[in-house]
N, C-alpha and C positions, 0 to 999 in steps of 0.2 A: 540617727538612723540605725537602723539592728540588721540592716541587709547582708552587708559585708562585715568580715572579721578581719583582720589585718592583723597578722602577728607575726614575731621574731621568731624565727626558727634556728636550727645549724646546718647552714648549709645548704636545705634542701635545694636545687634544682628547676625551677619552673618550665611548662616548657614552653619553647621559642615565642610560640605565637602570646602565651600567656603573659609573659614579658613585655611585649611590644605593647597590647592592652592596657597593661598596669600603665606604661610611660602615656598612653594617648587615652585613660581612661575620661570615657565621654555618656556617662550614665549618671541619670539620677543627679542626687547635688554630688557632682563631683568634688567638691571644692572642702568638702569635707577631709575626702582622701589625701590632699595633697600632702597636707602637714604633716601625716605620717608616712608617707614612701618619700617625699624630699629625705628625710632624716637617713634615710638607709644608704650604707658603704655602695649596695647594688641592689637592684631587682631582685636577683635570688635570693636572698638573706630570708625574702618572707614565702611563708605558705600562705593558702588563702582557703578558710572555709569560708563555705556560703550558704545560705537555707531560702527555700527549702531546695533539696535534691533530685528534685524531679525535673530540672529545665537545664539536664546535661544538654551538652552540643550537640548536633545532629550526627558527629563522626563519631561520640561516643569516647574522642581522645580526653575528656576533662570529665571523667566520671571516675568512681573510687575516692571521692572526698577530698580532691589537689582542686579542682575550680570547680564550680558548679556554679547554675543560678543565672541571673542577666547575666552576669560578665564572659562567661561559658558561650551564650548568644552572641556578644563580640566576635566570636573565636575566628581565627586567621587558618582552618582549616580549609581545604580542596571547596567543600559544599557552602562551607559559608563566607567565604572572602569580602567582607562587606565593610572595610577599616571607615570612621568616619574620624574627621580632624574637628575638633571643639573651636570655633571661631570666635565667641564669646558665650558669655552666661551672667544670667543677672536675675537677683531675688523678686518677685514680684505676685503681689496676691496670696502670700505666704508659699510661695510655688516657686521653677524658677523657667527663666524665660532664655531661651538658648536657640545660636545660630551653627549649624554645623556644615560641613562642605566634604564633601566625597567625588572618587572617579565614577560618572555616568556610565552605565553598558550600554543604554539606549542612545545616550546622547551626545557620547562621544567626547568631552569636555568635562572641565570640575563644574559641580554646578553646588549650591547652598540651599539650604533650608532651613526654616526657622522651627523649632517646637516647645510648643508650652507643656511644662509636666507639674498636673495640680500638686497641693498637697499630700492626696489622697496615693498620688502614684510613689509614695517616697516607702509604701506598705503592701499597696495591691495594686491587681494591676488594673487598668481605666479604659475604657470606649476610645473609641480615636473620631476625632471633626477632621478631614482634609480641608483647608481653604485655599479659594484658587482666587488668586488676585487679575488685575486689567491689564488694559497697554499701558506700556511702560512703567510699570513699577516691578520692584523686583519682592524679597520675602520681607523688606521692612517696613514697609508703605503699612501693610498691617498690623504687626505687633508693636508700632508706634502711632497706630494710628487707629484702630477700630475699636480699641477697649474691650476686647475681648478676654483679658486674664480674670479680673474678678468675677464674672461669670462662670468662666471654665473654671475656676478654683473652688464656687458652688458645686459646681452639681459634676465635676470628679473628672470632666472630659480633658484629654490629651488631647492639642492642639495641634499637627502639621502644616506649615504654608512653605510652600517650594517658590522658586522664581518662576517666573512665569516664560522663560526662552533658554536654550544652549546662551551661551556667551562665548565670545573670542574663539569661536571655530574660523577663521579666516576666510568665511563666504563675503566672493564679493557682494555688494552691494546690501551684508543685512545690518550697516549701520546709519544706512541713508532715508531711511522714514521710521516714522513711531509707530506707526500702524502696520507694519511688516515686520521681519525679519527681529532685531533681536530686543528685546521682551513685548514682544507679540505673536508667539506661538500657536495661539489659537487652540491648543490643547486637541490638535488631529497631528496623524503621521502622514508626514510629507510623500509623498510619490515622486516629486519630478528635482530632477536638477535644478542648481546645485545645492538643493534644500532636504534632500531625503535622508541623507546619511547622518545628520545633526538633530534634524526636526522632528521629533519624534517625539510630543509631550504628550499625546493620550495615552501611547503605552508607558511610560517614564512617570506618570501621575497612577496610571490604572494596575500597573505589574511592576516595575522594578521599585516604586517609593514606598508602596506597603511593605515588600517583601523586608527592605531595607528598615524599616521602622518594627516592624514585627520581630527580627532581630534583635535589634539592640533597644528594646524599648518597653517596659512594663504593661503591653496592650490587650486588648481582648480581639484578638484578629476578627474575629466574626461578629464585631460590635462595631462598625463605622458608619458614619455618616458624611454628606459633602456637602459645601457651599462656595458660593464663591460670589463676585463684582465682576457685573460690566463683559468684558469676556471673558474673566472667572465664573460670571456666572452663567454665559454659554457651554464654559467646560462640567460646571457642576450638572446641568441638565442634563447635556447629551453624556456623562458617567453614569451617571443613575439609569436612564434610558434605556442604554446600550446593554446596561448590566444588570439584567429582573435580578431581586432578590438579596443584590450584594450590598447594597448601601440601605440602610434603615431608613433614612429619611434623606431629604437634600430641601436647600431653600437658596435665596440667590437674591441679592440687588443688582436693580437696574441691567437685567442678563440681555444679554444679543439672542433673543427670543427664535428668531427666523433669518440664521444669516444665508440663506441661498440668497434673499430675498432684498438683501442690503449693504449700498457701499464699503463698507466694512467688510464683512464676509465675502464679496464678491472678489472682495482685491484680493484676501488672505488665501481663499481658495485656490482660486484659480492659477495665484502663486505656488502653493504649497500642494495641489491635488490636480492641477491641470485644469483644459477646455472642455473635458465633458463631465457637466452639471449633473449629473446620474450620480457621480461617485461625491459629489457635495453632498446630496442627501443623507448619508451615514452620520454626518458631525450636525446634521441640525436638530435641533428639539421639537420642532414644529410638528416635522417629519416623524422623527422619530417616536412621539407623541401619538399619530395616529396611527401607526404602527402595533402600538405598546400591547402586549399580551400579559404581563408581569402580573408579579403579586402587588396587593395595592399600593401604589407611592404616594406617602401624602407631601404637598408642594405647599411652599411658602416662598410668597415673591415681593418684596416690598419696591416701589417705584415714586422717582420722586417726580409729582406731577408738573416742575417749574426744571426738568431735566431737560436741559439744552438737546440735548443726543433724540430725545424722544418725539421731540417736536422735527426731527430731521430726519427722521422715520430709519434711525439707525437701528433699532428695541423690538419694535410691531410687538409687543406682550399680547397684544389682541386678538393676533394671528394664533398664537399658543394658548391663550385661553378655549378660542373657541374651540380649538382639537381636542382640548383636554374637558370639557363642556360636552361632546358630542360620545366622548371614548368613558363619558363619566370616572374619569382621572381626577382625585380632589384634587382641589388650588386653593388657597388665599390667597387671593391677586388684593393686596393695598395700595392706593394710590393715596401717597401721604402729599398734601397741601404745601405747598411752600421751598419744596426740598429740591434738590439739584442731584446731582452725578457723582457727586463727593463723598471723601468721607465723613464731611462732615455730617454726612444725613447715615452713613453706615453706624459712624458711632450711636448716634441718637438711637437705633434701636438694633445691633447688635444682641445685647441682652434676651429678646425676643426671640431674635432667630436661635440661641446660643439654650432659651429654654425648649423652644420646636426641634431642636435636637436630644436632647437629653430627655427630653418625654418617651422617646425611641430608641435611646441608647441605655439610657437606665431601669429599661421596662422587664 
């Protein structure tokens, strides 16, 4: 990699926050780095150029050629306070594949995330996929399970998958079912007791995870995309939805289509936004859907027609097709033969949705 320069100096000084970076540095193949800052008496010993000089920190304290660059984006400055701790990392599709954890603003708790960074991002910087995972799974269920790297390692995309709930906020009761409370978020901000002050994943997915990945991460802010499973991929619809113009594209397996409208939804709601159904309509697609004034969103849905959930009318895609049919909203609605709720039916065409992104991110 040619990103970073790392060399011996006399002496010089770094400052404070530049320090703490180097010790938690969490960019790019870190793992490069280590072998050379392990070796140093201390931190200070090194200076650090970096190219190119145009992506000083926003405070302007890491410009004059001492840090510049992503690492500068780390910075531990007033405006940018954004520390993340490296959980793991592992080579994969000539990329590497990394879990990271930070203090939530939104949500009050450490919460992790997973992101893939192609090849391509070890030189330029790359489009971002958000993926939003189901009930109960957290960021690994996916990047051990969807097959998404050798794709994203084609066609240049950064991957992010967050968890899907706060964790270990000490609300009674949100570790007594799967379909509530914690990793079942539902990807809306909570209103009611004792679930508002935690609950909070549409804005924690829509404003604090870009911002946070925008930061510290080689991306094209204005180059994203969203997807997600199940009730990730109720979260990816009503994102895009909600927000004409910010997401290039979004597509979604087996997504909770119309949850005013179904057991699912109805429990989450009414837990996390209260008794009056007025204020459920903002988090549904259906809704939201005929609504839609936006620039054009093109939709890609795959479903698998032997989905236990859909026969139990938890999905209704039907319901969303036909809004998006009437509001002349494109969709590829697939109903694959054979397939279930799993990942195992995500993996099988992954690839797919992974190119219906990159048609829109790389255009």
């Amino acid at each position: 990699m040619n990103i970073f320069n790392i060399s011996k100096a006399h002496k010089k000084p770094l400052h404070a926050h530049v320090e703490q970076n180097l010790l938690n540095l969490s960019l790019l193949n870190t793992d490069i780095y280590w072998s050379n800052i392990s070796t140093a008496s201390c931190v200070s010993d090194y200076v650090i150029t970096l190219t190119p000089t145009s992506l000083d920190c926003a405070d302007g304290c890491c410009s004059g050629g001492e840090v510049s660059g992503s690492l500068a984006r780390n910075c531990d400055s007033p405006r940018s306070r954004m520390a993340l701790t490296q959980v793991s990392s592992n080579k994969c599709a000539g990329g590497f594949q990394k879990v990271f954890e930070h203090e939530s603003v939104e949500l009050k708790c450490k919460m992790k995330f997973a992101v893939y960074l192609p090849p391509k991002a070890e030189t330029d910087k790359c489009p971002v996929l958000y993926w939003l995972s189901g009930l109960t799974c957290t960021e690994q269920n996916f990047i051990t399970k969807a097959g998404s790297q050798l794709p994203a390692a084609e066609h240049g995309l950064i991957i992010v998958a967050p968890d899907t709930s706060p964790r270990g906020c000490g609300i009674e009761g949100e570790d007594e079912s799967w379909d509530f409370g914690t990793g079942a978020g539902f990807y809306v901000d909570a209103t009611q007791e004792p679930w508002k002050t935690n609950y909070r994943m549409y804005s924690y997915v829509t404003e604090e995870l870009p911002k946070l990945i925008n930061a510290n991460f080689p991306t094209v802010p204005d180059r994203i995309s969203i997807s997600g499973h199940s009730m990730g991929g109720h979260g990816a619809l009503i994102c895009a939805l909600k927000n004409p113009g910010r997401y290039k594209a979004v597509s979604a397996f087996v997504p909770i289509c119309n949850p005013v409208q179904c057991p699912w939804g109805q429990k989450a709601f009414g837990g996390y936004l209260g008794s009056d159904r007025s204020t459920w309509e903002a988090y549904d697609a259906t809704v939201l859907a005929a609504a839609y004034s936006g620039p054009q969103l093109d939709i890609l849905i795959d479903q698998g027609r032997d989905d236990q959930f859909l026969s139990a009318s938890q999905l209704l895609p039907d319901n969303l097709i036909a809004v998006c049919s009437e509001k002349k909203i494109p969709v590829v609605f697939r109903l694959q033969p054979g397939y279930d709720h799993s990942y195992f039916f995500i993996y099988s065409f992954m690839s797919d949705h992974i190119k219906h992104h990159a048609k829109y991110l790389n255009a």
